[in-house]
matplotlib code that plots the C-alpha trace (Angstrom):
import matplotlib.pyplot as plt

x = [0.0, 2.8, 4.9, 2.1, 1.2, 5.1, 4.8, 1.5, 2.9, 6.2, 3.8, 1.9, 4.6, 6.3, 3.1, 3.3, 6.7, 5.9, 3.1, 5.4, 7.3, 7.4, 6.1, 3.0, 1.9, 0.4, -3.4, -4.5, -4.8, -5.0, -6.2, -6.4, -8.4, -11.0, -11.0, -11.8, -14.4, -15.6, -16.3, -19.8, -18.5, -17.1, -19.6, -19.9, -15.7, -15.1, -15.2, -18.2, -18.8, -21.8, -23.4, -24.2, -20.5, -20.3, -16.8, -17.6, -21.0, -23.8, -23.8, -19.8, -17.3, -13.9, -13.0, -14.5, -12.3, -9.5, -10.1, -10.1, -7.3, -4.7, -6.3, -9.2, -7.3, -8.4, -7.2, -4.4, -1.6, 1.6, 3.4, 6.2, 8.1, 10.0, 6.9, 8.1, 8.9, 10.4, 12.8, 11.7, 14.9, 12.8, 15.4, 15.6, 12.0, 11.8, 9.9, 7.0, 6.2, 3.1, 3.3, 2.2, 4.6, 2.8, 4.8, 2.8, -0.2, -1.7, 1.9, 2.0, 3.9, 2.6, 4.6, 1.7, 1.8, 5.3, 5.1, 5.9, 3.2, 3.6, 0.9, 1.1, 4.4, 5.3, 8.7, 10.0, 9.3, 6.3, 3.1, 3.1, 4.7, 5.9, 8.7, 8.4, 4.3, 2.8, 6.2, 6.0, 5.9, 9.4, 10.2, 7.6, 10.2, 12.5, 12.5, 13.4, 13.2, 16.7, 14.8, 12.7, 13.7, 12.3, 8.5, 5.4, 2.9, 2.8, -0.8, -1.4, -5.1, -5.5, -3.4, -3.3, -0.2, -0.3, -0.9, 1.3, 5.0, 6.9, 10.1, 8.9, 7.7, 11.1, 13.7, 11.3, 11.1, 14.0, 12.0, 8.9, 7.5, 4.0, 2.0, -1.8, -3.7, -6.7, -7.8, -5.9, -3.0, -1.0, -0.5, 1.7, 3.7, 3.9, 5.5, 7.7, 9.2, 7.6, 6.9, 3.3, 3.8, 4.4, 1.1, -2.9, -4.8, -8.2, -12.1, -14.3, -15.4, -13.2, -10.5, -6.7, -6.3, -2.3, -1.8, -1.0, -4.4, -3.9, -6.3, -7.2, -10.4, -11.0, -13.8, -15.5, -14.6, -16.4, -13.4, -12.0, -8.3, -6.2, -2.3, -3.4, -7.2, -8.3, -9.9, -11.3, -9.6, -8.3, -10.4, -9.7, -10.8, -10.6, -9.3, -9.8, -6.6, -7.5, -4.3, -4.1, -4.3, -6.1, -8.6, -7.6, -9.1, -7.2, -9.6, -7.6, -9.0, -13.3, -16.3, -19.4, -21.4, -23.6, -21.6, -19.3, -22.1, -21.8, -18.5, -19.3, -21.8, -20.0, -16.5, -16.3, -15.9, -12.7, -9.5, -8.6, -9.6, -7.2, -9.3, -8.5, -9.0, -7.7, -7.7, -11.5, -14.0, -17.9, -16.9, -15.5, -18.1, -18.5, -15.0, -13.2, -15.2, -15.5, -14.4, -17.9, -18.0, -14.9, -16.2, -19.0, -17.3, -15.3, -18.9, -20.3, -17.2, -17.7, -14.3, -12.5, -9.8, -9.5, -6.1, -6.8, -4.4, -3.9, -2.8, 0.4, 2.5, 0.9, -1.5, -4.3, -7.1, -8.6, -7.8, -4.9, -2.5, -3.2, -7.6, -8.1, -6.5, -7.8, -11.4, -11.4, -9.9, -12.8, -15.6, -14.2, -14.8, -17.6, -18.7, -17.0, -14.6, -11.0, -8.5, -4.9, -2.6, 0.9, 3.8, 5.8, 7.7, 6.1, 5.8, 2.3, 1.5, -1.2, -1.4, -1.1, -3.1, -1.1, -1.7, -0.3, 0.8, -1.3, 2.0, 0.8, -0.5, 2.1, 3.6, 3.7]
y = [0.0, 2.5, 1.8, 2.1, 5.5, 6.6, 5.4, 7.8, 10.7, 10.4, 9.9, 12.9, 15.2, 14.1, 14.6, 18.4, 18.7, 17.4, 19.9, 23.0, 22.9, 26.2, 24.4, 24.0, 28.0, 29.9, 30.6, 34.2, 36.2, 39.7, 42.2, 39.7, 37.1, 40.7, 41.5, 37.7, 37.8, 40.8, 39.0, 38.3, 35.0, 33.7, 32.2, 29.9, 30.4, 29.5, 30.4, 28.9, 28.1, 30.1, 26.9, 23.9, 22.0, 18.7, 17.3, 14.1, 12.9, 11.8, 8.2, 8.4, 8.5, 9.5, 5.5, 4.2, 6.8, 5.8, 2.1, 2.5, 4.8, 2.3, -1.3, -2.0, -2.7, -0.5, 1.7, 4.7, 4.3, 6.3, 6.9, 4.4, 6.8, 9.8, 12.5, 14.7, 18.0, 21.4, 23.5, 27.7, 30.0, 32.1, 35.0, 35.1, 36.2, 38.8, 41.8, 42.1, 37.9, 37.4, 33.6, 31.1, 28.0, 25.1, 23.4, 20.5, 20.5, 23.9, 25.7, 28.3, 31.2, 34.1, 36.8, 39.4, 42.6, 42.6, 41.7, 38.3, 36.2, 33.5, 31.1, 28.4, 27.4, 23.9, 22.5, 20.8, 17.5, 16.8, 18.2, 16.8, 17.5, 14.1, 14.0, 10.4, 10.6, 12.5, 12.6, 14.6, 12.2, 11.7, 14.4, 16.6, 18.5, 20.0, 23.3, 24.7, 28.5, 29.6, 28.9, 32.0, 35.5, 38.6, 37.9, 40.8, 39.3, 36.0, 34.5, 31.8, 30.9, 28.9, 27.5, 23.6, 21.8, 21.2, 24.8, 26.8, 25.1, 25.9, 25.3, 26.9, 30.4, 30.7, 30.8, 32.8, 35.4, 38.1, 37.5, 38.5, 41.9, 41.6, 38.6, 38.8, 35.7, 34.9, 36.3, 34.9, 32.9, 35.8, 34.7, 31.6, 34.3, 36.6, 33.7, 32.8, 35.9, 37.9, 41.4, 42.4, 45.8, 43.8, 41.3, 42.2, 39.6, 39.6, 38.2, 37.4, 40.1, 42.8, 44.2, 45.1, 47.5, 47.8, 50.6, 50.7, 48.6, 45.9, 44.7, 41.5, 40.3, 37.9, 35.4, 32.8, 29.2, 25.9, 24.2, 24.3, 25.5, 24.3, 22.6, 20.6, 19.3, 22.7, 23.7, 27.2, 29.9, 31.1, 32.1, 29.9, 31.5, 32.3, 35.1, 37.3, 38.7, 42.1, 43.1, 46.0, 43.6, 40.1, 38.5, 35.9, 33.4, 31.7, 29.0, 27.4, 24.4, 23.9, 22.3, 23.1, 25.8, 29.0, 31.4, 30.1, 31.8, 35.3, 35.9, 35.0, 37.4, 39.9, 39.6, 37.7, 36.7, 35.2, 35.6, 31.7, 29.8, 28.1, 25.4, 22.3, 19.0, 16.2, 14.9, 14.3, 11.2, 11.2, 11.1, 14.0, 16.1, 19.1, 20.0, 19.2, 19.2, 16.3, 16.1, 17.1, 20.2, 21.9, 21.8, 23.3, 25.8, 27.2, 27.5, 29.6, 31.7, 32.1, 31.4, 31.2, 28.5, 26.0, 25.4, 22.3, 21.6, 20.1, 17.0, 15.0, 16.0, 14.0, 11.4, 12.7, 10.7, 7.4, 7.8, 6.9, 9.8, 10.5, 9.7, 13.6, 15.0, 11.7, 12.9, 16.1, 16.3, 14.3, 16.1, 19.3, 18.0, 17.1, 20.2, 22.1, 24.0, 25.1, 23.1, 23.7, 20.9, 21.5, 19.4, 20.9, 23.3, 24.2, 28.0, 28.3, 32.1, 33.6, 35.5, 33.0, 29.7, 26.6, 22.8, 20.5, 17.0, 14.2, 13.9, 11.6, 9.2, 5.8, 6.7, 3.7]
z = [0.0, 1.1, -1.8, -4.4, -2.9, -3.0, -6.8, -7.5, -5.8, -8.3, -11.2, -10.3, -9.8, -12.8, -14.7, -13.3, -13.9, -18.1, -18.0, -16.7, -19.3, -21.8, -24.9, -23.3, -23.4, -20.7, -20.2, -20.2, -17.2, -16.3, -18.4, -21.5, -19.3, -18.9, -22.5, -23.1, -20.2, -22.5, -25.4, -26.7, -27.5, -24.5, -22.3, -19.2, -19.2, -22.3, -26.0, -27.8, -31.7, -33.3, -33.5, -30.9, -31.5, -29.9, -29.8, -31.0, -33.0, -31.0, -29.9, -29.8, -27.1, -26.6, -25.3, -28.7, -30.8, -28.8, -28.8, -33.0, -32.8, -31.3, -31.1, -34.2, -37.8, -40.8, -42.7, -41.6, -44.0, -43.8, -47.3, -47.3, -49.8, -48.7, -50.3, -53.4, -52.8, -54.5, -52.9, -53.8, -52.7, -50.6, -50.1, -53.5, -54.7, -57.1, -55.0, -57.5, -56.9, -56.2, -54.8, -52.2, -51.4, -49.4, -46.7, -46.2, -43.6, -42.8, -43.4, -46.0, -47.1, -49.5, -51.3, -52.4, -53.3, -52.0, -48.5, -47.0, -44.9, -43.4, -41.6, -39.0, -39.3, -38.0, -39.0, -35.9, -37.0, -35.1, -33.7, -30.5, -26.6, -26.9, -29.7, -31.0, -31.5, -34.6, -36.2, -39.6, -43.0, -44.4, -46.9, -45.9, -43.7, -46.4, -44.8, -41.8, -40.6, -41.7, -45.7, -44.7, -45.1, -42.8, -42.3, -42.5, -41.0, -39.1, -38.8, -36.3, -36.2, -33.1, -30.4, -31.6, -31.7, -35.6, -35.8, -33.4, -32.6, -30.0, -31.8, -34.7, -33.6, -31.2, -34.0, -36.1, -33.5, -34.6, -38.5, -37.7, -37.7, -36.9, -35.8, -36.1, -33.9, -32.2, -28.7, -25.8, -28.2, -27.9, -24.1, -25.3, -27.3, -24.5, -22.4, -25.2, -25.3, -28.1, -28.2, -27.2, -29.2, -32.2, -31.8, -32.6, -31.0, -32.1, -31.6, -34.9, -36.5, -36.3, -38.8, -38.8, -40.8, -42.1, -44.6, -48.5, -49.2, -46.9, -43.9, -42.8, -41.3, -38.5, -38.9, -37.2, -37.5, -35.9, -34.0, -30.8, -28.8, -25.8, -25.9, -22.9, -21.0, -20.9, -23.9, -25.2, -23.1, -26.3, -29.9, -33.0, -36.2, -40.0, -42.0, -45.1, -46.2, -48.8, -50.8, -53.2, -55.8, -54.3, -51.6, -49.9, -47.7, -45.0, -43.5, -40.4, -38.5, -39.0, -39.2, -41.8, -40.8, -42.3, -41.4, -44.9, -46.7, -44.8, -45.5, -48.8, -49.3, -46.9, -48.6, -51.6, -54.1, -53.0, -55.5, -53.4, -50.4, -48.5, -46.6, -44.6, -46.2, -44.0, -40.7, -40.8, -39.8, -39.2, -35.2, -35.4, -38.3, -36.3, -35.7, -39.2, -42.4, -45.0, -48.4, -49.9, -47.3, -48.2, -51.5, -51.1, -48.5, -51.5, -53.6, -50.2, -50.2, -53.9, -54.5, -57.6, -56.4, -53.8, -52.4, -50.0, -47.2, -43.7, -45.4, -46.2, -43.4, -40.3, -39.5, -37.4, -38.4, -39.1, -43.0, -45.4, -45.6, -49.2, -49.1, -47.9, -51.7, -53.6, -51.8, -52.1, -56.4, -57.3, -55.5, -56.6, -60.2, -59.3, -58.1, -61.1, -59.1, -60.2, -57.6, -57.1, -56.2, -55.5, -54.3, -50.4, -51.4, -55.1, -56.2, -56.7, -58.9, -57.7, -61.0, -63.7, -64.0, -63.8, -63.8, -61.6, -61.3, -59.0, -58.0, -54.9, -57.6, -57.7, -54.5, -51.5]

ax = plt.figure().add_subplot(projection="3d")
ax.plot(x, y, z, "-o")
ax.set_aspect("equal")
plt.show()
């Protein structure tokens, strides 16, 4: 009896010990935990979708998902193949570029209308506390953060994991000018050392304006935040990003819901929309769309390109690695709308059209 309580009190305090550690964040307090308390969507102590958002679909429970995740056979490949990828000289852009180079999940980087953008970077290998679980796919971590040059505007849209990496976001520090996030992430900055003056945290629906024809927009998204049990202190969320010359939008981590066809109507059409693909099941509907909804997201956004991502960098979901873009290119043939489908590290013009490869097709 004694020595199994001596053994729970170690297990505890290592436990608190893991947890302390800086990769983890902060949650807000102070006068940020007031300006959250503020906000008309924060409610019962936490931040709540627009719409009733279970985490999991009725009937399901968290023991079931688990029980498939790690003990019932079916399909969840991994690509046995280091993936193909392109390697764009980043410091080397000519100024009037107007380009976007994926980086594999929901990691992007924009050159438009001369400034530099860069969105939830991830390239430490993983997206995970624990460094040998959700390790990134092999060759879909061909750049690292000395590839970048000095960054505008970084754009974190929530506080997951596969979103916002520790690693990541500390050796990008002295790059970044300006970092634009949702309300309460920009406590995980603060703790990392960043520069309040240089962050605008923000709630849905309100606008940053930046000068010479640029502002972006926060808007809502159906999804959920927290790096550890405790979800929703912070706000998750969407963005439109208004150049001189293009609108973009920037979709982050969500579920279907209405509010796609507001912004629509509020702010497109949409020059692209840069929407999540993968990582999905019908357990989890409400948080992550399917195929057939991003699809149709892109039609309520009246979009004139999809550019689908949070796929082919790490396994989330009960799927194969490569079902999310095989899914998602058919029904957007289907649903007659223009699709781009680069490889990591491919310049993608946001001026000219180009056709690209299936280049996952034949790959193991």
């Amino acid at each position: 009896m004694f020595t199994t309580l001596i053994i729970l009190i170690f297990l505890i305090a290592g436990i608190a010990v893991f947890m302390n550690q800086p990769q983890f964040g902060k949650l807000p307090s102070g006068e940020r935990q007031k300006r959250i308390e503020r906000s008309p969507n924060y409610k019962d102590g936490q931040f709540q979708n627009l719409s009733h958002t279970p985490s999991l679909k009725e009937g399901v429970s968290y023991f079931q998902v688990f029980y498939e995740f790690f003990f019932k056979k079916r399909k969840r490949s991994k690509p046995k193949d280091p993936l193909p990828s392109q390697k764009t000289d980043l410091h080397s852009l000519a100024p009037d570029e107007n380009i976007l180079v994926w980086f594999g999940h929901s990691s992007y980087f924009m050159q438009v209308d001369g400034k530099k953008i860069l969105v939830d970077p991830v390239f430490s290998g993983n997206a995970s506390p624990v460094k040998f679980t959700t390790k990134a796919f092999p060759g879909s971590d061909v750049y690292t953060v000395a590839d970048f040059p000095e960054i505008d505007i970084l754009i974190i849209s929530h506080d997951h994991w596969d979103h916002l990496d520790y690693e990541t976001v500390l050796k990008l520090k002295p790059k970044v000018k300006k970092v634009i996030t949702s309300l309460g992430t920009a406590e995980h900055l603060q703790a990392w050392g960043y520069d309040v003056s240089l962050i605008e945290e923000k709630d849905w629906n309100e606008t940053i304006e930046l000068g010479n024809g640029f502002t972006i927009g926060t808007t809502p998204a159906r999804h959920f935040s927290g790096r550890t049990l405790t979800r929703n202190k912070a706000m998750w969320m969407s963005f439109v990003l208004q150049t001189p010359s293009f609108r973009i939008f920037l979709g982050g981590d969500s579920g279907y819901d209405y509010f796609f066809k507001e912004i629509g109507e509020k702010f497109g059409p949409f020059d692209l929309a840069i929407l999540e693909c993968g990582q999905y099941n019908e357990y989890w509907k409400y948080i992550h769309m399917l195929p057939e909804q991003v699809v149709t997201v892109a039609h309520d956004l009246k979009a004139k390109k999809l550019l689908p991502v949070h796929w082919a960098k790490f396994s989330l979901a009960l799927h194969d690695w490569d079902e999310p873009i095989k899914s998602v290119t058919a029904e957007a043939e289907k649903q007659g709308m223009p699709i781009l489908t680069p490889m990591i590290g491919e310049k993608v013009s946001l001026d000219k059209p180009q056709v690209f490869k299936k280049w996952w097709e034949g790959l193991e």
